[in-house]
MDAnalysis code that builds the backbone (N, CA, C; Angstrom):
import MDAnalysis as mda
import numpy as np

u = mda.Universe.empty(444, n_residues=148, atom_resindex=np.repeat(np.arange(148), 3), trajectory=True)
u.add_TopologyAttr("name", ["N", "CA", "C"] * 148)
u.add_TopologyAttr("resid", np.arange(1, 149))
u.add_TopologyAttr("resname", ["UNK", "UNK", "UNK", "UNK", "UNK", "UNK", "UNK", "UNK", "UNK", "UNK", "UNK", "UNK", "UNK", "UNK", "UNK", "UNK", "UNK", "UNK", "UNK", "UNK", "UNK", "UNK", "UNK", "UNK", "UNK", "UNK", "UNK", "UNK", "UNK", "UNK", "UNK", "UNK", "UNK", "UNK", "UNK", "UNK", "UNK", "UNK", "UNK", "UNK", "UNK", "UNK", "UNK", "UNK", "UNK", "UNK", "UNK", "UNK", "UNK", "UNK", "UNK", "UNK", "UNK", "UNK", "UNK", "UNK", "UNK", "UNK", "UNK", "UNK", "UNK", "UNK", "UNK", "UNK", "UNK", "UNK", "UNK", "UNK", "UNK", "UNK", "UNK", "UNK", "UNK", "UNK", "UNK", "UNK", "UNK", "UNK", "UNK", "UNK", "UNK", "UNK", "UNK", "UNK", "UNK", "UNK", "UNK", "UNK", "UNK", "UNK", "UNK", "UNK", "UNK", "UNK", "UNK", "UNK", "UNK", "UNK", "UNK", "UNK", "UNK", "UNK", "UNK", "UNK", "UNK", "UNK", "UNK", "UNK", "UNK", "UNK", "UNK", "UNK", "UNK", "UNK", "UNK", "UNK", "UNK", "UNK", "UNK", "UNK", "UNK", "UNK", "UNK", "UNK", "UNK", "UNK", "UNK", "UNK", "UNK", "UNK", "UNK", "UNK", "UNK", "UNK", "UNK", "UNK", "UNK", "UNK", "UNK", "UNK", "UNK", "UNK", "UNK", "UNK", "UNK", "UNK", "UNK", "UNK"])
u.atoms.positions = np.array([
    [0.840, -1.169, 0.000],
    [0.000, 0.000, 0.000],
    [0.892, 1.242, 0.000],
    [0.773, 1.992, -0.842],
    [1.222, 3.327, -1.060],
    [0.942, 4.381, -0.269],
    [1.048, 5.268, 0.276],
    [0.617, 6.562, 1.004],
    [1.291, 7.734, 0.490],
    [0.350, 8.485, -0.289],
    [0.690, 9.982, -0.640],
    [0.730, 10.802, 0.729],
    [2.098, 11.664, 0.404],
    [1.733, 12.573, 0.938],
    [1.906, 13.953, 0.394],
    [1.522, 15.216, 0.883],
    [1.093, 16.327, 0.691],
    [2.655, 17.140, 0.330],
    [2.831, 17.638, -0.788],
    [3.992, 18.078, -0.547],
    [4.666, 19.138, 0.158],
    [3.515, 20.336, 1.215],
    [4.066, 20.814, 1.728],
    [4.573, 19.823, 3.565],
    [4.102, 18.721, 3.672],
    [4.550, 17.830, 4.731],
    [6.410, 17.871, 4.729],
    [6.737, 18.456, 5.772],
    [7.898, 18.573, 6.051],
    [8.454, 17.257, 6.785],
    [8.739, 16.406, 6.259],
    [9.432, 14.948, 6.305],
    [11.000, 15.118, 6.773],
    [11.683, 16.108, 6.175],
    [12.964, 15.756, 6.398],
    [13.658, 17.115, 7.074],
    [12.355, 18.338, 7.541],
    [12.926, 19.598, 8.079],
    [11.690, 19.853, 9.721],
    [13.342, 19.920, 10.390],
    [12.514, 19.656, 12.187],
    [11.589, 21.187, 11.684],
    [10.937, 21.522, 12.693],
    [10.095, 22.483, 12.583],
    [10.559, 23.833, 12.905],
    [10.287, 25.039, 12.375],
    [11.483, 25.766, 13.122],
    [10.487, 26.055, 14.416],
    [12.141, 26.509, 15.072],
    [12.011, 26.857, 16.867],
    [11.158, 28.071, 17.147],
    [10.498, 28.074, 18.085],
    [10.141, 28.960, 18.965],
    [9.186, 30.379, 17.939],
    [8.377, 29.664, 17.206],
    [7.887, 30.915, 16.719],
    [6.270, 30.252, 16.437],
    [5.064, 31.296, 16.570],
    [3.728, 31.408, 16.845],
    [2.933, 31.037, 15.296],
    [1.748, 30.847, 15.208],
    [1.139, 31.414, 14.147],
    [1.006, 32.728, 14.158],
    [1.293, 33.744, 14.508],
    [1.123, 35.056, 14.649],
    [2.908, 35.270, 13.835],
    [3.808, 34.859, 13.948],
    [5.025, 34.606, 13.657],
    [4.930, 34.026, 12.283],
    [4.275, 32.858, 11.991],
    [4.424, 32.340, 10.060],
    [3.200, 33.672, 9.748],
    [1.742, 34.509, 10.290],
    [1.386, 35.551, 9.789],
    [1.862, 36.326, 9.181],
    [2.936, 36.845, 9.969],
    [3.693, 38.286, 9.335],
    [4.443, 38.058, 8.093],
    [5.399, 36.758, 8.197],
    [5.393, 36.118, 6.589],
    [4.548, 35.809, 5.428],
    [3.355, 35.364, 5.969],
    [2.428, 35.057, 4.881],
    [2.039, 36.360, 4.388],
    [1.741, 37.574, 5.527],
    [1.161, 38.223, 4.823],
    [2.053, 39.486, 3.695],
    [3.149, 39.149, 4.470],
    [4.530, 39.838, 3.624],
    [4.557, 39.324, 2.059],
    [4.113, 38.260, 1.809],
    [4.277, 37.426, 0.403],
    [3.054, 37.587, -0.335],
    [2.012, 38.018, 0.693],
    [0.598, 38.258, -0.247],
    [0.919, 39.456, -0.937],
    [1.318, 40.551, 0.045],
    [1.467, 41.820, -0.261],
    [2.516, 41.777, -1.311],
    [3.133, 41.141, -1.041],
    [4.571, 41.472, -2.294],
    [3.707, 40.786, -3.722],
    [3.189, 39.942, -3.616],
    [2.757, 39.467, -5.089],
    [1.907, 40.385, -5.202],
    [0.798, 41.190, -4.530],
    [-0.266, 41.921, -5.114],
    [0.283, 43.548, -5.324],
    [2.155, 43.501, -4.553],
    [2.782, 44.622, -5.665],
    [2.934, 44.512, -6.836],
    [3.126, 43.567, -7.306],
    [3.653, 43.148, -8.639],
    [3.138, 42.731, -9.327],
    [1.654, 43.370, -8.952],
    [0.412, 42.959, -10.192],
    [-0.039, 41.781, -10.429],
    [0.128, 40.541, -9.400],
    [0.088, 39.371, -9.604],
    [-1.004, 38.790, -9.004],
    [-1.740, 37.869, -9.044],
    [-3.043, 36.845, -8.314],
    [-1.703, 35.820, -8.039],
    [-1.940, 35.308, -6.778],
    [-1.501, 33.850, -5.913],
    [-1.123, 33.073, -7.209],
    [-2.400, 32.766, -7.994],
    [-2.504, 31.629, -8.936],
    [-1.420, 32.029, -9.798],
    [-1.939, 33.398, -10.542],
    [-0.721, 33.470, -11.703],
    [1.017, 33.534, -11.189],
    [1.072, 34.319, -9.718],
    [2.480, 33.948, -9.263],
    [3.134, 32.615, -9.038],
    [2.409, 31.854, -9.272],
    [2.458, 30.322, -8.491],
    [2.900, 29.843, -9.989],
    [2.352, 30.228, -11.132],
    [2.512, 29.302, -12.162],
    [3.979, 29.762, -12.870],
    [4.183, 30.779, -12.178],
    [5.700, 31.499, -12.667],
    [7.022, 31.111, -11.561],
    [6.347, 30.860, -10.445],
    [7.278, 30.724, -9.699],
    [7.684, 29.285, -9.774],
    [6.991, 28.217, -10.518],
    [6.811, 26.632, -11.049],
    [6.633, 25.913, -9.729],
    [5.589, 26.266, -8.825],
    [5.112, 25.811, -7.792],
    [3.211, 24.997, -7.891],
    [3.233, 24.871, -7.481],
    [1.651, 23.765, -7.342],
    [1.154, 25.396, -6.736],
    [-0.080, 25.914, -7.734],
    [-1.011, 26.697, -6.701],
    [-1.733, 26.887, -6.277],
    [-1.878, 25.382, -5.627],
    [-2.566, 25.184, -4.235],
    [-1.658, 25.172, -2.947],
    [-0.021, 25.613, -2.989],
    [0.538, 25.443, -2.397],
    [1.087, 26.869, -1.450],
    [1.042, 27.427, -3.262],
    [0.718, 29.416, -2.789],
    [-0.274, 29.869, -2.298],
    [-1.847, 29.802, -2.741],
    [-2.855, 29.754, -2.041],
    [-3.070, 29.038, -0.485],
    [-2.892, 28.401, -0.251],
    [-2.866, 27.244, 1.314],
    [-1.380, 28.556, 1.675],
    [-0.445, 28.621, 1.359],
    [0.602, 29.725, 2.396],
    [0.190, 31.138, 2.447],
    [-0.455, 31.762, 1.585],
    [-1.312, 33.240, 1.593],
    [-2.341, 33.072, 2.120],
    [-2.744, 32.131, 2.321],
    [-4.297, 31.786, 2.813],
    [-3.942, 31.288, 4.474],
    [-3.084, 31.259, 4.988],
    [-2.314, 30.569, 6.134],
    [-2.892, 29.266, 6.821],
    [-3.439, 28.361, 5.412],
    [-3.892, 26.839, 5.437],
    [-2.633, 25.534, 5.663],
    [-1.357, 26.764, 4.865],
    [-0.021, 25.546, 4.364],
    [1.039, 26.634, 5.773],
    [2.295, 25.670, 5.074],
    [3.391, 26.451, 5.577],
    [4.358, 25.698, 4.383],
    [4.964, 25.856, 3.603],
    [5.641, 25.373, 2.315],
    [6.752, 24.699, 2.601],
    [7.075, 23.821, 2.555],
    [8.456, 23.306, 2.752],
    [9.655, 23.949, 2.359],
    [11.000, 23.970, 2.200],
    [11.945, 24.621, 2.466],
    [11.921, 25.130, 0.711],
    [11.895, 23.996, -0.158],
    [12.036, 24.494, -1.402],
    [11.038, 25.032, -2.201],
    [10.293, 25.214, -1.205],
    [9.211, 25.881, -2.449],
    [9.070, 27.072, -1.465],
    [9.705, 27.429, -0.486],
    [9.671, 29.096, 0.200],
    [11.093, 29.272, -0.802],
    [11.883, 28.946, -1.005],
    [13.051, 29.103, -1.976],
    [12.734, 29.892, -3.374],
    [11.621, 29.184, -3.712],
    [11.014, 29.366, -4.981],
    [10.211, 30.464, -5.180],
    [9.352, 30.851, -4.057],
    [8.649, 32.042, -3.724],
    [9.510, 33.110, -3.595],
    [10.805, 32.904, -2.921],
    [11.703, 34.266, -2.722],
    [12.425, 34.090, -3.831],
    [12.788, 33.413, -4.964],
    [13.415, 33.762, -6.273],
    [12.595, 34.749, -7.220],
    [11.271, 34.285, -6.829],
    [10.279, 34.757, -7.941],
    [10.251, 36.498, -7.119],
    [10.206, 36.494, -5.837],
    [10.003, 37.987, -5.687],
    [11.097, 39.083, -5.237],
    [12.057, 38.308, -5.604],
    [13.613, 38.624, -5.876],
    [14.243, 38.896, -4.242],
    [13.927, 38.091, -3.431],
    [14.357, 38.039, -2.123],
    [15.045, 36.951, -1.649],
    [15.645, 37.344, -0.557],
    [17.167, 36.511, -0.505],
    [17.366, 35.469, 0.004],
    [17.866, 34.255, -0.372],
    [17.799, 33.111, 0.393],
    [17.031, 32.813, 2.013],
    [16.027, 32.277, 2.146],
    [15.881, 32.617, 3.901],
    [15.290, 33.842, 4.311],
    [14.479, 34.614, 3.706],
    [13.936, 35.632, 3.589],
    [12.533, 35.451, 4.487],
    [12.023, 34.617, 3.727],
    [10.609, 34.255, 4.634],
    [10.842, 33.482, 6.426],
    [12.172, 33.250, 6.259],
    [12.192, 32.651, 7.635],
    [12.710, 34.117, 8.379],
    [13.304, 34.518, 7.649],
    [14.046, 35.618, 8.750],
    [12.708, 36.448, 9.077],
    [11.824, 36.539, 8.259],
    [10.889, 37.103, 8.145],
    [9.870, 37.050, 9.717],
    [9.464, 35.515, 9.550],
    [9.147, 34.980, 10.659],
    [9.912, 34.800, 12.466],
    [11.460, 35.155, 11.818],
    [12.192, 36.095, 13.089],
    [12.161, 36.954, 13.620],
    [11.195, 37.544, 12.729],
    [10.820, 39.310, 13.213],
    [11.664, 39.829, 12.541],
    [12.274, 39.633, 11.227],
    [12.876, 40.759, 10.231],
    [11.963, 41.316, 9.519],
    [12.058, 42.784, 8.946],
    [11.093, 43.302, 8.301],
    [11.146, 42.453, 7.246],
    [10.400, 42.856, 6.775],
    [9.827, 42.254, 4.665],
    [11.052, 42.956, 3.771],
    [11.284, 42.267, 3.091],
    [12.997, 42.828, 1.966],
    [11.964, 44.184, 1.462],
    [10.272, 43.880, 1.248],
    [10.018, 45.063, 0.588],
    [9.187, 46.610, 1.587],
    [9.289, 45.973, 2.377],
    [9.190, 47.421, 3.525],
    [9.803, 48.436, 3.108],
    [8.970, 49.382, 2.854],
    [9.558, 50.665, 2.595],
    [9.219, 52.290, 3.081],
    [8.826, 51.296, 4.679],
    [9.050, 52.368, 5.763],
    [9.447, 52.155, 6.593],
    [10.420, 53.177, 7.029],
    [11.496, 53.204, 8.642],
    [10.926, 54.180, 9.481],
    [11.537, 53.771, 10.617],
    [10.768, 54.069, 12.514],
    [12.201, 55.334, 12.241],
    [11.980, 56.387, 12.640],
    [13.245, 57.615, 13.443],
    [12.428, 58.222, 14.436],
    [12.991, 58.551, 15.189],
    [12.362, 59.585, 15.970],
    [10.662, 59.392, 16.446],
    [10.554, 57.781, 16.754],
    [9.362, 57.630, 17.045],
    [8.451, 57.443, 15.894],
    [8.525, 58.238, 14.410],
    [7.663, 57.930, 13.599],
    [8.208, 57.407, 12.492],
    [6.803, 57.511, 11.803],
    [6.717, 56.052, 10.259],
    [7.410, 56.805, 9.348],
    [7.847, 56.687, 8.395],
    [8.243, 57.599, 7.565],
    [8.102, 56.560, 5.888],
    [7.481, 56.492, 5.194],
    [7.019, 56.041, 3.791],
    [7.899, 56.039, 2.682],
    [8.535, 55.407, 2.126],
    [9.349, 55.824, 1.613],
    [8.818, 55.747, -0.073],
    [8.368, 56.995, -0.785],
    [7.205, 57.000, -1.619],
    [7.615, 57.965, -2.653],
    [8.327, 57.660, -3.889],
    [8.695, 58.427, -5.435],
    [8.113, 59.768, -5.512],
    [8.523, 60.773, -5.273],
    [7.736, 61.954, -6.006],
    [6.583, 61.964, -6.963],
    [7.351, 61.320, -7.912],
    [6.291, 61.227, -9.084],
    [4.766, 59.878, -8.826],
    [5.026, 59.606, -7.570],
    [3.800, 58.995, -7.190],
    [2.883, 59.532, -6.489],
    [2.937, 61.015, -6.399],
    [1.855, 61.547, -6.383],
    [1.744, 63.451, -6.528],
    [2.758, 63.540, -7.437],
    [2.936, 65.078, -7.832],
    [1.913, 65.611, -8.399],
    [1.387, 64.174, -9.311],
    [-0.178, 65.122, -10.266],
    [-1.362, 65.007, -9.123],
    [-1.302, 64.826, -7.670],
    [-2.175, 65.018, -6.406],
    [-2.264, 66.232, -6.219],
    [-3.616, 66.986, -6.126],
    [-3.825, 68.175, -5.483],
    [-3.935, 67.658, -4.151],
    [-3.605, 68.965, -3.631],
    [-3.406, 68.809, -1.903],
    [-4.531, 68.047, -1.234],
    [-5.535, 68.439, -1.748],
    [-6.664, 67.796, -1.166],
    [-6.593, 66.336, -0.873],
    [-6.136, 65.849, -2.552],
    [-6.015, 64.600, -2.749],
    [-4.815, 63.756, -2.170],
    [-3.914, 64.374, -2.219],
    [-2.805, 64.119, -1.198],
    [-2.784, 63.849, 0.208],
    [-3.792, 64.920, 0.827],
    [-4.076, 64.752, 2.431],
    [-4.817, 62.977, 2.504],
    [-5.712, 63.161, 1.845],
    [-7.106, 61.806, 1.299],
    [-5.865, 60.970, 1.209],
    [-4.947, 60.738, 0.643],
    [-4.173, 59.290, 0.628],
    [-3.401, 59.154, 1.592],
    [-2.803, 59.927, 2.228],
    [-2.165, 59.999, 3.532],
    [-2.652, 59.915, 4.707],
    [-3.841, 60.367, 4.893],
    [-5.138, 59.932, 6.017],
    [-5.450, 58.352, 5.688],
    [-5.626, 57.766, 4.473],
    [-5.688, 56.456, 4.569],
    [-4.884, 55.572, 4.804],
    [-3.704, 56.165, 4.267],
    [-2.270, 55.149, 4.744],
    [-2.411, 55.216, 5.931],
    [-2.805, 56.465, 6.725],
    [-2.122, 55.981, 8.053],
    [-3.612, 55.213, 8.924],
    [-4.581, 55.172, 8.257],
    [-5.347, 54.370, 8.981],
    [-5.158, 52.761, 8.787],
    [-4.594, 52.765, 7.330],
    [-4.441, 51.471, 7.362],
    [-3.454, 50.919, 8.301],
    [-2.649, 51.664, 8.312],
    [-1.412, 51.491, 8.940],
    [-1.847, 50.953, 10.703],
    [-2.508, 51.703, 11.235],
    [-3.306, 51.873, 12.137],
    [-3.739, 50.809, 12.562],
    [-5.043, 49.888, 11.366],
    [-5.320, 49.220, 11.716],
    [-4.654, 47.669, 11.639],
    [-3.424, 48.065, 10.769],
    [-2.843, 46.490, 11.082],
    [-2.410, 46.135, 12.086],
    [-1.569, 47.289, 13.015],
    [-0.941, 47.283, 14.524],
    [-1.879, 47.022, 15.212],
    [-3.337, 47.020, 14.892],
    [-3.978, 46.838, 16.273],
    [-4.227, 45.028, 15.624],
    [-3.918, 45.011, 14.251],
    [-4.339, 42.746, 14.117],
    [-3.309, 42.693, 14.683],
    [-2.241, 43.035, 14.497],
    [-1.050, 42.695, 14.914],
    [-0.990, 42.261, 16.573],
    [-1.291, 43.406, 17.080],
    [-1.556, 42.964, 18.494],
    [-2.533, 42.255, 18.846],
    [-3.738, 42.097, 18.668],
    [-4.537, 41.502, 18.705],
    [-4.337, 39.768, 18.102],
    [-3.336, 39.592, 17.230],
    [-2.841, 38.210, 17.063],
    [-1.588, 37.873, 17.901],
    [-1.734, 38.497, 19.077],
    [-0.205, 38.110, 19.871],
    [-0.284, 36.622, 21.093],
    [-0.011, 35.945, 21.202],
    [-0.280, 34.868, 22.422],
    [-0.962, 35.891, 23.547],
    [-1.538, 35.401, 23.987],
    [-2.135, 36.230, 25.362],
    [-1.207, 35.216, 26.414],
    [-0.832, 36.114, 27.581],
    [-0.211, 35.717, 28.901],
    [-0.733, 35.191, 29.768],
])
């Protein structure tokens, strides 16, 4: 008798140490976001990255957790560096974060020409939303933390 198994089943990699589902979150959701920079659906990134995508879907969807070579495969395709998604899950920022903490605040790090043809009005309107969004992820964020 034969027994399939699933190919994200990690058979030959111990599990890594000391980290939460709130911990593979911040990765998963680092990889959603990076594919839906780059103009991409799960599915169509999956078929470029030459992965099964049910395997991308189940890790964006935080159903899977991918085995070693196909998180390999995900960070080739979104040009991030060996071990990216794990460091990730260490509490390293995302390779594509492109805002830094000084002096207590956020600071965006955002092209001129991405929003020069903004009248002020319209400018305030996208900056009031960033920072609500912003806003409201720190409070999932906390709100997905182990309770004590």
């Amino acid at each position: 008798m034969t027994t399939e198994r699933n190919e994200d089943e990690r058979l030959e990699e111990p599990p890594m140490p000391a980290t939460t589902p709130g911990d593979r979150d911040r990765a998963r959701v680092a990889v959603a976001a990076a594919i839906t920079q780059r103009g991409k659906s799960p599915t169509a990134a999956a078929g470029e990255m030459g992965i099964d995508q049910m395997t991308l879907l189940g890790f964006v969807n935080g159903d899977r957790w991918p085995r070693a070579q196909k998180r390999t495969a995900i960070e080739q395709w979104l040009g991030w560096a060996p071990g990216a998604i794990d460091d990730i899950v260490r509490g390293a920022p995302s390779p594509d974060d492109s805002a830094t903490v000084t002096a207590g605040r956020v600071h965006l790090d955002v092209r001129a020409g991405d929003y020069t043809d903004l009248a002020p009005a319209e400018l305030n309107e996208a900056v009031t939303v960033a920072t609500a969004s912003f806003l409201e992820r720190v409070r999932q964020i906390r709100a997905a933390r182990p309770r004590d």
